[in-house]
N, C-alpha and C positions, 0 to 999 in steps of 0.2 A: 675360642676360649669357652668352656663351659660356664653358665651362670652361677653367680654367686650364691651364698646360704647364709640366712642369719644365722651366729651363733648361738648353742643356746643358753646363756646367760644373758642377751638379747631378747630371745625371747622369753622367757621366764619374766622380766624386767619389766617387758611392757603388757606382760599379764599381771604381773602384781601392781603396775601404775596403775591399771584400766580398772580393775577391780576397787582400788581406793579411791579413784576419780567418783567411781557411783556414790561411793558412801560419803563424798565433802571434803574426803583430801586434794591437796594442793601437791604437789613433786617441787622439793625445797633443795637448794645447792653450796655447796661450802667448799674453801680451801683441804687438797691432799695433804699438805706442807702446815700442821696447823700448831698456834699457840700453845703454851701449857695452860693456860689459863680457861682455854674454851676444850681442852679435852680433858683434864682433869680437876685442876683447881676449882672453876665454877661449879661441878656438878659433884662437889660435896668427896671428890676422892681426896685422902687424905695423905699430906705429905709424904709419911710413909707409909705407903699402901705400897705393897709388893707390886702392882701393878705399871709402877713410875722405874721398875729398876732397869735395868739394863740387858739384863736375859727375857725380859718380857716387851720391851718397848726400843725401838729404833731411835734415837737420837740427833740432831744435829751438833755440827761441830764447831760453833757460833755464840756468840753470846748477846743478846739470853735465847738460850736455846729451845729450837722448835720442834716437833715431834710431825713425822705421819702418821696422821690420825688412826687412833687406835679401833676405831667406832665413828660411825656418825652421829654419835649422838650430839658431836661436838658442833653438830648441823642443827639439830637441832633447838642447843642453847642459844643458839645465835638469831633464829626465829623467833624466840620468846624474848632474846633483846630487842630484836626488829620490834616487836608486838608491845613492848614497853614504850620505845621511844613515837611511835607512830597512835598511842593513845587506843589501843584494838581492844574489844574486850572479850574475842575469841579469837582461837584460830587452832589447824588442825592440819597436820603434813607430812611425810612422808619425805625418806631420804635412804633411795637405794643406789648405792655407792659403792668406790673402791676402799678399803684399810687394812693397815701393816699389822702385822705382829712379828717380833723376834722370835719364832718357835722352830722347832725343827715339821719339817716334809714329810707326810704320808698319805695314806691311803686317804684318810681323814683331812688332814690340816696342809696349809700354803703359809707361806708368809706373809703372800696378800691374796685376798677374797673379796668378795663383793658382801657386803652388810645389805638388811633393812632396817632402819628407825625410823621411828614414828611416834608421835603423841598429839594429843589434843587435849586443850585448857579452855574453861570458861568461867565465868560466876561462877563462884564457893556454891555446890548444890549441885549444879547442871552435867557436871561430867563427873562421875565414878565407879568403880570396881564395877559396877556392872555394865557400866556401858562396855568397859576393856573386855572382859568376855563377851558380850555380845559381837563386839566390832572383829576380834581376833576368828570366835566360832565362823562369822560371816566370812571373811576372807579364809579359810582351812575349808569350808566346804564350797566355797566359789571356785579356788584352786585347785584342790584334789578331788572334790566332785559330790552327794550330795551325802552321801553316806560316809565321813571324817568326825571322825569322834577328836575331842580336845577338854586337857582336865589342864586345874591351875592346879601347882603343888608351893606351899610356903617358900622362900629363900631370902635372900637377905643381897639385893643391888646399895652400892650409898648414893645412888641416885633417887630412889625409890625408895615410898613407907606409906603403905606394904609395899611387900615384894613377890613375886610370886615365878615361878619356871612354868613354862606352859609347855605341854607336851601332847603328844597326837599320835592315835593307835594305829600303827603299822602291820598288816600283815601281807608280804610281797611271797605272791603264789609259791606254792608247796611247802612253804616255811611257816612255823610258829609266830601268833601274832606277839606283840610287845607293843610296851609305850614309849616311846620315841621322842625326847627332847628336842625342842624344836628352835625356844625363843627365851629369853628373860624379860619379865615385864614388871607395872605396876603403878602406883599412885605414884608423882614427881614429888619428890621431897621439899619441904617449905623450903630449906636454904637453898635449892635451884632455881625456885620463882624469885626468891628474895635475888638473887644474884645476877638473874637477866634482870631486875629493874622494876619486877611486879611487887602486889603485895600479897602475902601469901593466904590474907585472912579476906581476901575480896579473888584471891583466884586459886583454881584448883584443876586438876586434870591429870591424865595416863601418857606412859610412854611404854614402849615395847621395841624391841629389838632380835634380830637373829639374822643366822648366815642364809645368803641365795643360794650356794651351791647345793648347801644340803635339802633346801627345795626341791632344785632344780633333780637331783640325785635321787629322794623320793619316789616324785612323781614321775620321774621318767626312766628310773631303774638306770642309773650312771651308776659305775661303780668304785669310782678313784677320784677323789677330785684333783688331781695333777692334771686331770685331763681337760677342764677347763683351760688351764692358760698352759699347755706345752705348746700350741701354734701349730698343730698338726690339724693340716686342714681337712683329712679325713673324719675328725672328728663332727666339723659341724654339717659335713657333709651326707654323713651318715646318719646325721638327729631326725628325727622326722616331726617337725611342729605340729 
């Protein structure tokens, strides 16, 4: 039998671990199968936020009903209740994961991918806007190498205030460069601290989130992300890490 090959969203994975390992991240773990309350409710999305309906979100068929998580961010909430109940007065993690969305299949989009999230909180002061640029720049030029440009542009998460889309200048040989949407980020909004258990006037801190694939896709010139999870094992055979 020919030897095996990691695939590459494997590797990708444990490059983006190893990378936030240096900088103080921890790699944090949570339910596929998750509540409403730890993917939407607690993080400030609102009852009727498009995002809860039924062409956007997979559902269970149960009561009360439980979602596949849409995001990990819903990992994340769940660490800043850990961080509540266990009296911490920082902490700082990372959660690269599987999550669903009801969408339709292309070149682009899956119904499920692989997410990053991540955030870190400390005393009101010690963590802000600029640390999230700094921390996001250091990771874009760890990963893509040392020359990766990254700008924040305004937007609006109800997770986050501010909010901001981070984006990163692509120019893939013979072609015209561009800026390239990468992540959504920003300062964690008081009702998300209030809502794991913190208090929002003694703690403060960023999260940021975005897809692996289209990392992974970047920097190594894939061109379909179907081809992550069609199971064709020429695929990861052919990757070259």
């Amino acid at each position: 039998m020919p030897p095996g090959h990691p695939h590459p969203l494997t590797v990708t994975i444990r490059d983006i671990a190893a990378i936030f390992s240096r900088m103080g991240f921890s790699i944090a773990y949570g339910p596929e199968l998750e509540e409403e309350w730890y993917n939407f409710t607690s993080l400030n999305v609102p009852a009727d936020h498009p995002a809860r309906d039924m062409q956007d979100t997979f559902w269970t068929n149960e009561d009360p009903m439980r979602v596949p998580r849409t995001h990990t961010t819903s990992v994340s909430i769940r660490e800043l209740e850990r961080m509540a109940k266990e009296g911490l007065t920082s902490m700082r993690a990372i959660a690269p994961a599987k999550v669903f969305r009801n969408e339709a299949t292309d070149m682009t989009h899956e119904a499920q991918f692989y997410q990053l999230d991540g955030f870190a909180v400390g005393p009101t002061g010690t963590v802000t806007l600029a640390h999230l640029k700094g921390t996001l720049d250091r990771f874009y030029r760890e990963f893509f190498g040392p020359d990766a440009e990254v700008r924040f542009r305004p937007s609006f998460f109800p997770f986050t205030e501010p909010s901001v889309e981070v984006d990163m200048w692509f120019a893939p040989p013979g072609k015209e460069g561009r800026w390239l949407e990468m992540s959504g980020a920003g300062m964690l909004h008081p009702n998300v601290i209030k809502n794991a258990g913190l208090d929002p006037e003694k703690v403060a801190g960023f999260a940021f989130g975005g897809g692996i694939e289209r990392l992974a896709m970047v920097k190594y010139g894939i061109p379909d992300a179907r081809l992550f999870h069609s199971g064709d094992a020429r695929f990861a055979h052919g990757f070259t890490s």
